[in-house]
SETI-724701 format. One record per atom (N, C-alpha, C): x, y, z; residue in three letters. Coordinates in steps of 0.05 Angstrom, whole numbers, plus 5000, padded with zeros to 4 digits. Each point is the difference from the previous one (the first is absolute). Layout:
N
XYZAla/...
//
This chain:
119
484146894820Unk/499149965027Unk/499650285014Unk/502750185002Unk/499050215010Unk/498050234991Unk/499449914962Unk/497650124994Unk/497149945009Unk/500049755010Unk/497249935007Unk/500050185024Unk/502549915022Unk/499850105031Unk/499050324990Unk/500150174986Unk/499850304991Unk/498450064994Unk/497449694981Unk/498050084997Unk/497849915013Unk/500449875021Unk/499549895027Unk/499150265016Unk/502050045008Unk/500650285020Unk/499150224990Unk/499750044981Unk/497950264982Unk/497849885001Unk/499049814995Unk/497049895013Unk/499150035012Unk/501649905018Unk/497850015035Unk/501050245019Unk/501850134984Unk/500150305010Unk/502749985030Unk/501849814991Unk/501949975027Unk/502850174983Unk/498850344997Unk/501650154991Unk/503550025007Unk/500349945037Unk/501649965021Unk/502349854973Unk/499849824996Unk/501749874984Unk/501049994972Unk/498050234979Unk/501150034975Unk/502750145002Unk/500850085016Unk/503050224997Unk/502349784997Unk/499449855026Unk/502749784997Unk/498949854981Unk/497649914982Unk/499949754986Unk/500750144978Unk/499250244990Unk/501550124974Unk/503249985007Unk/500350115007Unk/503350025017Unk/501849724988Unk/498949845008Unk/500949635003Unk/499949944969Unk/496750074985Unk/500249974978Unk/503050164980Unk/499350245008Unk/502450234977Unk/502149874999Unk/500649845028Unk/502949935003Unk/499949614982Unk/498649945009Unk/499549694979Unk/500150094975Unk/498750264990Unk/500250064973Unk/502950074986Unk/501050105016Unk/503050145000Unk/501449764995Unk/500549765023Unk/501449724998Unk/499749904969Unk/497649974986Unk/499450004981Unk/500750144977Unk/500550184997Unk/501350174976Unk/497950174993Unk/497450055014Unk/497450144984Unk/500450255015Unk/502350174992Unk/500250235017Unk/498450184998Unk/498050034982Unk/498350274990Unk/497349895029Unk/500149764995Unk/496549935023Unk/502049925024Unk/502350055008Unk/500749995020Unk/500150285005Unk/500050214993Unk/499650215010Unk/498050175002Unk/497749904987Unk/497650005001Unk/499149925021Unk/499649765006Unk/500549835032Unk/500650225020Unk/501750054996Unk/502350175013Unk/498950315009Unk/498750024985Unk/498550355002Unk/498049915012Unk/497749824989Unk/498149875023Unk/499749995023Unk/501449975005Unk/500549875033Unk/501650235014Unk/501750174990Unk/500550305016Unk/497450174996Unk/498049964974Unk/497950135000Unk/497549855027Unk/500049705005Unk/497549895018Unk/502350135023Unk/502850015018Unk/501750125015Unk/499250275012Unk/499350174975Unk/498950325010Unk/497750005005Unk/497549824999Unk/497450035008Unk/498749855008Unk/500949765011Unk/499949745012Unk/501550055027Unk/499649785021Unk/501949885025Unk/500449794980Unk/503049945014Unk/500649804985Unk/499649855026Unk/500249745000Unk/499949725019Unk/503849934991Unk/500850054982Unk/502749814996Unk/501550355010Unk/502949875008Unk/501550135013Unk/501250244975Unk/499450245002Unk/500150204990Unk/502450054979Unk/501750025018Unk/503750094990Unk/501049724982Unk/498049724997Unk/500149724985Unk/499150164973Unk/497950045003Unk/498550124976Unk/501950304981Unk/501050195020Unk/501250214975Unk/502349935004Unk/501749705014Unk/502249824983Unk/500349954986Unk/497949804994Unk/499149904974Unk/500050134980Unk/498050254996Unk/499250144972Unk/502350185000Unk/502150045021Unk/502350224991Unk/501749814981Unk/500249735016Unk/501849714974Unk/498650054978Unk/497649954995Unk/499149914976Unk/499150224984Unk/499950305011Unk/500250254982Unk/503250054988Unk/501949995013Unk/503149925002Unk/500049824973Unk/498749845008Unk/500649794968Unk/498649984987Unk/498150155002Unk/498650094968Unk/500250314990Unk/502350055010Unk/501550264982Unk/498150225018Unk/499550035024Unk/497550185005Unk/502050155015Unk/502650145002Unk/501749985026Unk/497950265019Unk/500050244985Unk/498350195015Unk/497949905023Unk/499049884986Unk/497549865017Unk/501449755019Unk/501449894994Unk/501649895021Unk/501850065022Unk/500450264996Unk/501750225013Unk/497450095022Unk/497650054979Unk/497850145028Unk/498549755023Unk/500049894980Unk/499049745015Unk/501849915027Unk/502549924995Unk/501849985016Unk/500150245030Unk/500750184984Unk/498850325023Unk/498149935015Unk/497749914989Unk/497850035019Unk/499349805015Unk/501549774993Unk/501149805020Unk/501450095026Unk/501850094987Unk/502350105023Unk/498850215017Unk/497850184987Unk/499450195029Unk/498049955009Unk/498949824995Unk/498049745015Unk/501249895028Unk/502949954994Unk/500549825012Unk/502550185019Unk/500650144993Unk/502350275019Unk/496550135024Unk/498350114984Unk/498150025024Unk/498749875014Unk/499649704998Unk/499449875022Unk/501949915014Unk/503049984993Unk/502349995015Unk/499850255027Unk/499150144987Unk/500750255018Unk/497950085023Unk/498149804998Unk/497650075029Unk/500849605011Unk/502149944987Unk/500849695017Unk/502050065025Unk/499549895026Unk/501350045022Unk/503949824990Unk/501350205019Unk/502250004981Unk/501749684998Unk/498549835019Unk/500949675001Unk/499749934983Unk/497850114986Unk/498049824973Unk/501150124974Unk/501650205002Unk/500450154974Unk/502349864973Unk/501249965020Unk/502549814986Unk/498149714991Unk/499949885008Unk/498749744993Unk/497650054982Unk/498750254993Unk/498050074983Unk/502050064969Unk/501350185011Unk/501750064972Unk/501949874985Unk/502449825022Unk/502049844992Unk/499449764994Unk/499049815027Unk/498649764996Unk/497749944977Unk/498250124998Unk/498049954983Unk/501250024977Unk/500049804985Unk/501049894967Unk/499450244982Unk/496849915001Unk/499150194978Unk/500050334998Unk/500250145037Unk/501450235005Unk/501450084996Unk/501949845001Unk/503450044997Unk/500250074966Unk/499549694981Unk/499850114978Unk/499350224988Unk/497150135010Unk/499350164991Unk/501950265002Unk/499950015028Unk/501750255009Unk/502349944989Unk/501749854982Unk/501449934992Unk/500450094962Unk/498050024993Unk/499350044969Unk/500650244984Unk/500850014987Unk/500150224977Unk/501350225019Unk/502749895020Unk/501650165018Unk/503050034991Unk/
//
């Protein structure tokens, strides 16, 4: 399913969304045991990440591929991946008015985790 949605969206050119749909895939691949095309997946989608907008929520996406580089033996690359989550997400913390800062970093699930990872 999520290969059609991938070759869907490489079709009609709704680039916005290959980052998270690789992303979603690496990690379905991973659940699965196919760790080599889960990290394939996985490079994908940090590769559509650096030259794409993504449409899906950013710090979701190098969650994902830092888990599923993590468990496909990739740790380096899960180590940078993770990093560049985290200073994604420490610099837009830091132009947030200071009401909003806490609830960006602590509250937010997938924030927290991140900023949470390989610490």
């Amino acid at each position: 399913m999520l290969g059609e949605a991938i070759a869907y969206a490489e079709a009609v050119g709704m680039r916005g969304h290959l980052a998270g749909l690789h992303a979603a895939h690496a990690h379905t691949l991973l659940e699965c045991g196919k760790t080599a095309l889960a990290a394939e997946a996985a490079h994908r989608a940090l590769d559509y990440l650096q030259s794409h907008a993504s449409l899906i929520y950013r710090p979701l996406i190098w969650l994902r591929c830092a888990k599923v580089l993590r468990g496909a033996g990739e740790l380096e690359a899960a180590r940078a991946c993770g990093s560049d989550g985290r200073r994604w997400i420490e610099r837009l913390a830091g132009s947030l008015p200071d009401e909003f800062r806490s609830s960006f970093l602590v509250r937010n699930p997938i924030n927290r985790e991140l900023l949470g990872l390989d610490r």
